[in-house]
C-alpha positions in Angstrom: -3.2 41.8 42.5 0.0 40.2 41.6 2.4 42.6 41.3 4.0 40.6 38.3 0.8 41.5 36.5 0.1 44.8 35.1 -3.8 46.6 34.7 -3.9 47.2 30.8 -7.4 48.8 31.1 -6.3 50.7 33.7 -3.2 51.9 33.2 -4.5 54.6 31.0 -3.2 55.3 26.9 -0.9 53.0 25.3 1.2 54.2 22.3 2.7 52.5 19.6 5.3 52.4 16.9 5.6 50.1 13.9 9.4 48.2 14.0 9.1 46.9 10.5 6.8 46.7 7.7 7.0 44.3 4.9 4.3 44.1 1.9 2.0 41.0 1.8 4.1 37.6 0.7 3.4 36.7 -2.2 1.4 33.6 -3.2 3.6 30.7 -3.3 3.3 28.1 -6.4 4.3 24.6 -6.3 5.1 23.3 -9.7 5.7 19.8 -8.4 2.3 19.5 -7.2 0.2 20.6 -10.4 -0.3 18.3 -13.0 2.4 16.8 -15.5 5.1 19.1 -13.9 6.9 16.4 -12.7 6.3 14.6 -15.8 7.6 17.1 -18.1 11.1 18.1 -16.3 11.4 14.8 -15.0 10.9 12.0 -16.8 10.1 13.1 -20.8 13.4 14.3 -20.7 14.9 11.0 -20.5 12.6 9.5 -23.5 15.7 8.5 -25.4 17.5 6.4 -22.9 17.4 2.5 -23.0 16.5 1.5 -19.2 16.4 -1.7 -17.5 13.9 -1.1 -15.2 11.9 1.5 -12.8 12.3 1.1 -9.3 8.9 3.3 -7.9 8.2 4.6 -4.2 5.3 6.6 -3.6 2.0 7.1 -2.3 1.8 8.5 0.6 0.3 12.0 -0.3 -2.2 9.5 -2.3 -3.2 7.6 1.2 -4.4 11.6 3.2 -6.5 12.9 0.1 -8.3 9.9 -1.7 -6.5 6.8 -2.2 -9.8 5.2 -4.6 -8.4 4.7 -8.0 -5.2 5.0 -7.3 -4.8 1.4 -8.8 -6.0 2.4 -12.3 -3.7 5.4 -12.0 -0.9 3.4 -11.0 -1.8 1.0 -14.5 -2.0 4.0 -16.0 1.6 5.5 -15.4 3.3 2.4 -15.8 1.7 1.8 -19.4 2.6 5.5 -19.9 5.9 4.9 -19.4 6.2 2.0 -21.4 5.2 3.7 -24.5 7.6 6.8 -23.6 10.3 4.3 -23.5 9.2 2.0 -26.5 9.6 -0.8 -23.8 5.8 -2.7 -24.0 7.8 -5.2 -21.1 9.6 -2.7 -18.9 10.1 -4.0 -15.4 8.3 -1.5 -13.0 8.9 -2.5 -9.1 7.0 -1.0 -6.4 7.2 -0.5 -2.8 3.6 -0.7 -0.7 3.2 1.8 1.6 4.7 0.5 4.9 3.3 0.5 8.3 2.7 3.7 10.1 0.1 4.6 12.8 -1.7 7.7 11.6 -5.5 8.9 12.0 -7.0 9.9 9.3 -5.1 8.5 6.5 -6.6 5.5 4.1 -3.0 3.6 4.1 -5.3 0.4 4.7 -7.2 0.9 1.0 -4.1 2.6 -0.4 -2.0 -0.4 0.2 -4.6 -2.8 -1.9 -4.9 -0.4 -4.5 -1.2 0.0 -5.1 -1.5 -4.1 -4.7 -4.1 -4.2 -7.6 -1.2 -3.0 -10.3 -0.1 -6.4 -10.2 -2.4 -7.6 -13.4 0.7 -6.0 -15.3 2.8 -8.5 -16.4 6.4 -7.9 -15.4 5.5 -6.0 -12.6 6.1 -6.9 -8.7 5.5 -5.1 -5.6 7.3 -4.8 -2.9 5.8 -5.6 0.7 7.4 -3.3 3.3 5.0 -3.5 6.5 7.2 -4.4 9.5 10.5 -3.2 8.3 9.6 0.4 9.7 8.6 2.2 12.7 4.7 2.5 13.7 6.1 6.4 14.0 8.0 8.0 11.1 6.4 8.6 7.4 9.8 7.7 5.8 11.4 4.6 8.0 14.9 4.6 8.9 15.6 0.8 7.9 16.0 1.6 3.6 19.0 -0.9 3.6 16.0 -3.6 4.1 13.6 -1.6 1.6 16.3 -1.9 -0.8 17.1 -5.5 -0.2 14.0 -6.7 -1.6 13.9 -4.1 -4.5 17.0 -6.0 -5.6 15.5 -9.1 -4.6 12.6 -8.5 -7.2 15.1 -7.0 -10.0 17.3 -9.8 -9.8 14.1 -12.4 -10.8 12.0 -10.1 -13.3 14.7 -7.8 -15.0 18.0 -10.1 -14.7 15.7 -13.7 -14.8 17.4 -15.5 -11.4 15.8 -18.1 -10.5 13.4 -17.4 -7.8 10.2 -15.6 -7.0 10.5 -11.7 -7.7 7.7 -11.3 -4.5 5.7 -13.4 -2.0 2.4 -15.2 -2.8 -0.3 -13.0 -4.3 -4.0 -13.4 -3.5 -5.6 -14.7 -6.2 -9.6 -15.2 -5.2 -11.8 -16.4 -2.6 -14.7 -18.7 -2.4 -17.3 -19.9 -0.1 -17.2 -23.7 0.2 -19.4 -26.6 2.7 -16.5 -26.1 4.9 -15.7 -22.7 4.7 -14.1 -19.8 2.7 -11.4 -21.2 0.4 -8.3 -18.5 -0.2 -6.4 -19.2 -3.1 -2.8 -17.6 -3.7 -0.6 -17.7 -7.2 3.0 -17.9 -7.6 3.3 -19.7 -3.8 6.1 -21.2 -4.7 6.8 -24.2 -3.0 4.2 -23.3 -0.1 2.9 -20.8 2.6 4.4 -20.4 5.5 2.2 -19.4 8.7 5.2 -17.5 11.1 1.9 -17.0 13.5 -2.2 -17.0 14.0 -3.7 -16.2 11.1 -6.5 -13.6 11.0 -9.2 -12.4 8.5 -12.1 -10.0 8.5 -15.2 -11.1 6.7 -17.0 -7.8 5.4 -20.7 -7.5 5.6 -22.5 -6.1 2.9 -25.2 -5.0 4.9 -23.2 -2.4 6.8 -20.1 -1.9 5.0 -18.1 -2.7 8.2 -16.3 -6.1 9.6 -18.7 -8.6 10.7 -16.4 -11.3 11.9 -12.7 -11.8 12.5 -11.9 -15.6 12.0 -9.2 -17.7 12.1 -7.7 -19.5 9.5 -5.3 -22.4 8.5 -2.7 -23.3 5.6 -4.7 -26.5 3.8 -2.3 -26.9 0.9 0.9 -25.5 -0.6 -1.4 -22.9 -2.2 -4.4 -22.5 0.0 -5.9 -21.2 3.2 -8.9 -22.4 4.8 -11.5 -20.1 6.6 -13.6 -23.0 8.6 -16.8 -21.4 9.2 -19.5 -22.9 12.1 -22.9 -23.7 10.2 -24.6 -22.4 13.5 -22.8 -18.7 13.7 -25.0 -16.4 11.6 -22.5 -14.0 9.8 -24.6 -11.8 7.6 -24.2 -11.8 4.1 -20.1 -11.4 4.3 -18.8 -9.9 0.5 -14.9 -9.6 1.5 -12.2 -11.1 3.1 -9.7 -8.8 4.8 -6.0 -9.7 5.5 -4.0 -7.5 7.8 -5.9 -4.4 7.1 -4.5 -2.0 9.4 -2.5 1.1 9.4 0.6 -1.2 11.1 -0.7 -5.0 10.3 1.1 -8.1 11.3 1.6 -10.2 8.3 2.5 -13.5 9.6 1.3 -15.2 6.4 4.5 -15.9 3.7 6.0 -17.9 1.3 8.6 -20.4 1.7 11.5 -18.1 1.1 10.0 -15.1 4.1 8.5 -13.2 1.5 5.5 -11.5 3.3 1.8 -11.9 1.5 0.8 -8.6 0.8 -2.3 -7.2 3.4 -5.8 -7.2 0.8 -9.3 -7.3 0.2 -10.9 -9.9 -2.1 -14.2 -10.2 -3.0 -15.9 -13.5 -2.4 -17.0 -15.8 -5.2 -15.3 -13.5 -8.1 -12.3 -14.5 -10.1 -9.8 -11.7 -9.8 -8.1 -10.5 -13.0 -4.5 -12.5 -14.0 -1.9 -11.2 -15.5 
């Protein structure tokens, strides 16, 4: 035997004496986390101040439980918080969830969720995929985060004259030649700063059944071409940079990135 080592078994009676005790901690409450708490010390509070505007980031707690409905929740606070403030048209700007590689998070489905708030008029969203690190839950690059907050403010809250986001996904549909995106507010045009990529969703399986290419066909547009002889299943979605750290090479004129979604096919998505 090493003689670093020591026998316990056979190194006969071991005695003892307790250094320190200390009761049981107690349990620990979060107030933060249980409903309205927040609400009530945070933001009722305020009720009778005029504001301009909300500047929102959150959502990453959302993405690790279950990010399903967090659109309608997301509706559902900002109409809240109209009516606190007697404002029916108060600018509320959001920041999607930015790119991060992490298993077991839904930032992927949380990200087109906090997309679908957009049917709000006054409202924009923020697109912040690529301005952080694939590593660190809060990036280090805010200065860029807050560049396009103030980007936004400036068109919806102070009226400048330019787009408060990039182009938004407005439906898809299946045509002779192919799947035909269409985008609102495009301004001027997209911009392709690369390949551009989309899933096609099967219904059958729930999973991807293709990944095709596609290409810019008008100032407003974006054409899947699809081979006649390529049997693709019964596709139900289109996918765009659905990833937990996504490439978005698709923008609008002035470098706006289009935001990563999911569209049905053949369904007109709600306006605002």
């Amino acid at each position: 035997m090493d003689q670093a080592q020591i026998d316990l078994d056979a190194s006969g009676s071991w005695r003892c004496r307790r250094g320190l005790w200390a009761p049981p901690a107690p349990i620990e409450h979060y107030p933060t986390r249980m409903p309205a708490a927040c609400f009530n010390a945070m933001v009722a509070p305020l009720a009778g101040l005029q504001m301009s505007g909300v500047l929102w980031y959150q959502g990453e707690s959302n993405a690790s439980r279950s990010s399903e409905g967090y659109g309608r929740k997301l509706i559902g606070l900002i109409q809240d918080w109209r009516r606190l403030f007697h404002r029916p048209d108060l600018p509320f700007i959001y920041v999607q969830l930015p790119n991060l590689k992490i298993e077991g998070q839904q930032w992927p489905r949380l990200r087109d969720e906090q997309r679908k708030a957009l049917v709000l008029d006054h409202t924009a969203m923020v697109v912040s995929c690529g301005l952080g690190e694939d590593n660190d839950l809060h990036p280090l690059n805010k200065k860029a985060v807050g560049e396009r907050l103030a980007y936004a403010a400036q068109s919806i809250v102070y009226g400048a004259d330019h787009p408060a986001m990039g182009p938004r996904i407005s439906h898809a549909e299946r045509r002779e030649e192919g799947i035909v995106l269409h985008f609102a507010e495009a301004g001027s045009g997209l911009v392709a700063n690369g390949p551009l990529k989309f899933d096609l969703v099967d219904s059958s399986s729930g999973g991807v059944s293709e990944s095709l290419s596609g290409i810019i066909a008008s100032s407003d547009m974006i054409l899947i071409p699809l081979d006649s002889d390529r049997a693709l299943g019964n596709p139900v979605f289109v996918r765009y940079a659905w990833a937990h750290s996504p490439r978005l090479p698709l923008a609008g004129e002035d470098g706006l990135p289009v935001s990563p979604f999911e569209v049905p096919l053949d369904q007109i998505l709600p306006s605002r």
